[in-house]
N, C-alpha and C positions, 0 to 999 in steps of 0.2 A: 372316147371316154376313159377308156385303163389309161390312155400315156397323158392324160389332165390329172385324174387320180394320180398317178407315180412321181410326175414333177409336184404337185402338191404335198406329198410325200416327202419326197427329195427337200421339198425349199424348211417344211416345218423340221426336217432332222437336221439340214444346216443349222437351222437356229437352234436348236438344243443344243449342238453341240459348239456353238459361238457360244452360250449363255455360259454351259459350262467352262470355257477355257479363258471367259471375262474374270472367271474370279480371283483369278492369281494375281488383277491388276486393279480390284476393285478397294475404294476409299477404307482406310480404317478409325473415321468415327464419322456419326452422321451427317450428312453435309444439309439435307433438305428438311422443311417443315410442311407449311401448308398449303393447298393447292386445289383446285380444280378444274375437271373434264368434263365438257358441254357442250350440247348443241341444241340449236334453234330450230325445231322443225316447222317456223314460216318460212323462213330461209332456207336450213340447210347447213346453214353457216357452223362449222364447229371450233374450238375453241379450249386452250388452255389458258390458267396461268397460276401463278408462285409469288410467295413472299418466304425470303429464310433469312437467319443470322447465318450466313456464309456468304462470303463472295462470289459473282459471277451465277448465281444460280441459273439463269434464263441460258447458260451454256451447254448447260446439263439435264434439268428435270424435264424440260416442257420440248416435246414432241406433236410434229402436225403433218397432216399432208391432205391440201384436197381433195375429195370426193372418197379418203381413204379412211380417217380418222385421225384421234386424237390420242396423246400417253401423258402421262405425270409418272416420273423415275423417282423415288427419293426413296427417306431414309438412309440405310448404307447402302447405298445408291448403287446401279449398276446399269449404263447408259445403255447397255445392249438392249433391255427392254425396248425403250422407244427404240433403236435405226430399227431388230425386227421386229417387235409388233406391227410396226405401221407395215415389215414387210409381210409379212405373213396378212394382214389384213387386208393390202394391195390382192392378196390372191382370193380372196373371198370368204377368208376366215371369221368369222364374228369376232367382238372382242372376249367374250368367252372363251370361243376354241382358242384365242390366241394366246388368253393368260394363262389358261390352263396348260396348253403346250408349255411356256416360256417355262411356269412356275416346276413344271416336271423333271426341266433338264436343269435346277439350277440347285444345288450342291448346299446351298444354306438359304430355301428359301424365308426361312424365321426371322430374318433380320434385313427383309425387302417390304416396302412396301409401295405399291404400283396403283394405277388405274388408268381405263383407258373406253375409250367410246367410238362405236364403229362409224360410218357415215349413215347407216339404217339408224339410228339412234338405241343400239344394245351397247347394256354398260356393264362394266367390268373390275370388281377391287378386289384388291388384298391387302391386309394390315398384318405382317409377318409376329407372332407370339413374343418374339425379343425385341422387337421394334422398342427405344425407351418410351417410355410411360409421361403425360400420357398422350394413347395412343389409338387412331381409330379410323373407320370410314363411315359415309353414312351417303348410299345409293339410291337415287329418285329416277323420275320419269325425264330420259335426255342428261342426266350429269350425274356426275361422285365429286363426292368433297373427302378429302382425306388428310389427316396430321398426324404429327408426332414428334416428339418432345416439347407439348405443348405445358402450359403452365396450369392447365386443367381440361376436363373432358368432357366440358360445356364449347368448346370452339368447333369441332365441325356442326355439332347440331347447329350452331347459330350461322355457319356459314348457308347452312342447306336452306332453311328459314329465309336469312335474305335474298338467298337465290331466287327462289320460291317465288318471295313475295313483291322482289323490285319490277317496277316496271321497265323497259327502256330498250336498247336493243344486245345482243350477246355480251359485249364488251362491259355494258355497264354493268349487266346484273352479275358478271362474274366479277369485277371490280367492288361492288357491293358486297359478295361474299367474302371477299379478300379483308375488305376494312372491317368484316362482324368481325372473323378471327381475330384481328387486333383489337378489337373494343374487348371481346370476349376473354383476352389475356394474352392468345398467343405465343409465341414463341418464348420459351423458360429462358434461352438466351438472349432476346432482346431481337434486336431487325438491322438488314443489311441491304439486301437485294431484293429484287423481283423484276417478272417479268408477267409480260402477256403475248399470247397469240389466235389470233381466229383466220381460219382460211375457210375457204366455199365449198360450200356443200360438194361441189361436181367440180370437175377439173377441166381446163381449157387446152390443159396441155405447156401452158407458159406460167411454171411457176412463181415468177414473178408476180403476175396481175393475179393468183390466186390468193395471194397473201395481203387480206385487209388489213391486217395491224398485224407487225411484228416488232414488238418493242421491249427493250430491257433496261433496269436499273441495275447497273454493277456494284454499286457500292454509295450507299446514301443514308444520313440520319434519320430521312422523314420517304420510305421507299417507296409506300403506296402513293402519297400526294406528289415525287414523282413520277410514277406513272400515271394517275391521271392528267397531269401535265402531258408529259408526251401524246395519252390518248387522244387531248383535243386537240394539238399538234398535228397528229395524224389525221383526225375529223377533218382539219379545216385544209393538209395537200391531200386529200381525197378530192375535195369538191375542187380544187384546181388543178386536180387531173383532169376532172369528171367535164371542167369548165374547157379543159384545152383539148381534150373528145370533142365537145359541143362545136367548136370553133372549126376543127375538123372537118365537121360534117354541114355548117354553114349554118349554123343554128344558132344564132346570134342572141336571142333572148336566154336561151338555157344555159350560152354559156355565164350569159352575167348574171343570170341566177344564182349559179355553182360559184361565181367567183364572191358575189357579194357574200355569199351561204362563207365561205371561207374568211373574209376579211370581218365577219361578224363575229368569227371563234377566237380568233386571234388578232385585234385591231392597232395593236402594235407593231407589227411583223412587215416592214418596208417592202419584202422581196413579194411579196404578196400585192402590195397594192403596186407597186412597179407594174408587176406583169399584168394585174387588169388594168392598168392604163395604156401597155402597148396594146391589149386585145381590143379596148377600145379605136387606136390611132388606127389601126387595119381594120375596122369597122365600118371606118370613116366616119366616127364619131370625137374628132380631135378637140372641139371646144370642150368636151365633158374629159377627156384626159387631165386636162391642164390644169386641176384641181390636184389630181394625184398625183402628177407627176413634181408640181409643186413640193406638197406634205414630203415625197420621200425626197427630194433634193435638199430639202432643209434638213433632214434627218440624217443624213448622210451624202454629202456632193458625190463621194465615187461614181452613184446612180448617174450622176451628169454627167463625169468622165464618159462611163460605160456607153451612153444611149448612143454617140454619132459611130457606134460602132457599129450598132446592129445593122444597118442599111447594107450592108456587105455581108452579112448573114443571114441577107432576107427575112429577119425579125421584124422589121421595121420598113416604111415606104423608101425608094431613096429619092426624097424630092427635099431637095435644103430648105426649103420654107417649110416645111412640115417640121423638118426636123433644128429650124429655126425658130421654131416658137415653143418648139415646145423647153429647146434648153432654155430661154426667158422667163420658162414659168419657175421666177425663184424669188 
C-alpha cells in the first residue's frame, strides 16, 4: 500500500512538473473554441469532440483513452493536459483529482481552459478568468460543454440542452451539441476544423479496436456537415468490420446483416458492395453476387481487373468458372 501511494505520488509530480515546463512552448493566442466531454453510461462508451476557427484542431484539443477517459485542451491551449490527464487518470485519479493536480502546477492557469471525464462518469471543468470573452463551462450528469471566444454566452448552455435532449447513440448527441453551438452563434471568428472521438468504456488492451470513431476535419467551409459525413462513413466500415467478424465465425446471416446495415449508409461507395459480393461468392451464394459485382464493374472496371486476382490470395474460390462468370457480369 505505501509504495502504490509513492508511485502515485511520484506519477502526479511528474506531471506538475511537465505542465509547468509546457509553458515556455505553449501557443500565444487562442487556438481552440467549442467542445465536449462525454459519456454514455449504457455503454460506457466515452467520447470527445471540437469545432474552432483554427486549423487542425482534432491534433490538439481532444484527448481519449479507453476505459480511462476523456480531456478537451483549449483556449491558449496546452496539450500537456490531455497526454497527463488521461495519465494520471490511467492511475486511478478521478477527473477532479486530476484537474486539480494539473491546474496546481500550471504557472498561468487564467488563461486555460480544460475538461475532462473519468471512465466512472465524474466530470471535470475549468474556464480560466482571462480566457476571452465569451467565455464558459456548463457541467451535467456524464459531460461538459465548454467555449470561448464565442460570439455570445448563449452557446454552451444550448450545447448542454441539445446534448440533454437528442436522442441517438454518444456520437450523435455530441454532434447535436456541436451544431447548437453553431446555430447559437459560435465562434466570433467564424469555423475551420473539428473533430470527434468516442472509444469504449473498458479497454481490450488493442487500442486499435477500442476506437469507435476517430475522425478529424483539418480545414473545411462547412466543418461540422463534414464530420457528420465522415461519422456515417464510419457507421457504415463498422458494420463491415462487424460483417467480416461474422464471416469469421461462420455466421453467414449476421454477416449480411452488417454488410447490407453498411451498404444502406453509404449506397454509392463501390468498395463496399465489391466486398459483400465476394462474402457472398465464398458463401456459395454466386448467382446473388452477380448483381453486385455487375453495379461496381460498371462503376469502375478496375474492380474487374482486380477480381482474377484474388484466387491467389485466397479471397476468392480458385475455380475459373466461378471466377468466369462472374467477370461476365458486365
Amino acid at each position: 500500500m505505501v509504495m502504490t501511494r509513492f508511485f502515485s505520488l511520484l506519477i502526479v509530480l511528474i506531471a506538475l512538473s511537465a505542465v509547468a515546463t509546457a509553458q515556455s512552448t505553449q501557443p500565444l493566442r487562442p487556438v481552440h473554441t467549442f467542445s465536449i466531454v462525454a459519456r454514455d453510461p449504457a455503454t460506457g462508451q466515452l467520447g470527445v469532440a471540437v469545432q474552432s476557427h483554427w486549423f487542425n484542431v482534432g491534433s490538439v484539443v481532444p484527448w481519449a483513452e479507453a476505459g480511462v477517459g476523456v480531456v478537451a485542451t483549449q483556449s491558449f491551449v496546452d496539450p500537456s493536459y490531455g497526454k497527463l490527464g488521461l495519465e494520471l487518470m490511467r492511475t486511478g485519479k478521478s477527473a477532479n483529482e486530476t484537474l486539480k493536480a494539473l491546474l496546481a502546477g500550471d504557472t498561468t492557469p487564467e488563461v486555460r481552459q480544460v475538461a475532462m471525464i473519468d471512465a466512472a462518469g465524474h466530470v471535470a471543468a475549468h474556464t480560466g478568468a482571462k480566457d476571452i470573452q465569451a467565455a464558459g463551462h456548463q457541467a451535467g450528469e456524464n459531460y461538459s460543454v465548454q467555449a470561448n471566444l464565442m460570439l455570445n454566452a448563449t452557446v454552451w448552455p444550448a450545447m448542454a440542452r441539445a446534448f440533454e435532449s437528442t436522442k441517438g447513440d454518444l456520437a450523435d448527441r455530441m454532434l447535436a451539441a456541436l451544431d447548437a453551438a453553431q446555430a447559437a452563434g459560435g465562434d466570433i471568428r467564424g469555423r475551420q476544423s473539428a473533430a470527434l472521438i468516442v472509444v469504449s468504456g473498458t479497454s481490450t488492451g488493442k487500442a486499435w479496436n477500442d476506437r469507435i470513431f476517430d475522425l478529424r476535419v483539418d480545414d473545411s467551409a462547412e466543418p461540422l456537415r463534414e464530420l457528420r459525413r465522415l461519422v456515417v462513413l464510419q457507421r457504415a466500415y463498422n458494420h463491415m468490420n462487424a460483417g467480416d467478424l461474422a464471416v469469421e465465425k461462420k455466421d453467414n446471416d449476421g454477416a449480411l446483416r452488417e454488410y447490407s446495415a453498411a451498404a444502406a449508409l453509404v449506397p454509392d461507395n463501390l468498395e463496399m458492395v465489391y466486398w459483400h459480393a465476394v462474402a457472398l461468392v465464398n458463401m456459395g451464394r454466386v448467382d446473388e453476387s452477380l448483381p453486385l459485382f455487375r453495379r461496381v464493374f460498371r462503376g469502375d472496371a478496375n474492380w474487374k481487373t482486380l477480381t482474377p486476382r484474388l484466387p491467389a490470395a485466397g479471397l476468392l474460390p480458385n475455380d475459373p468458372m466461378i471466377i468466369n462468370r462472374i467477370l461476365a457480369a458486365n
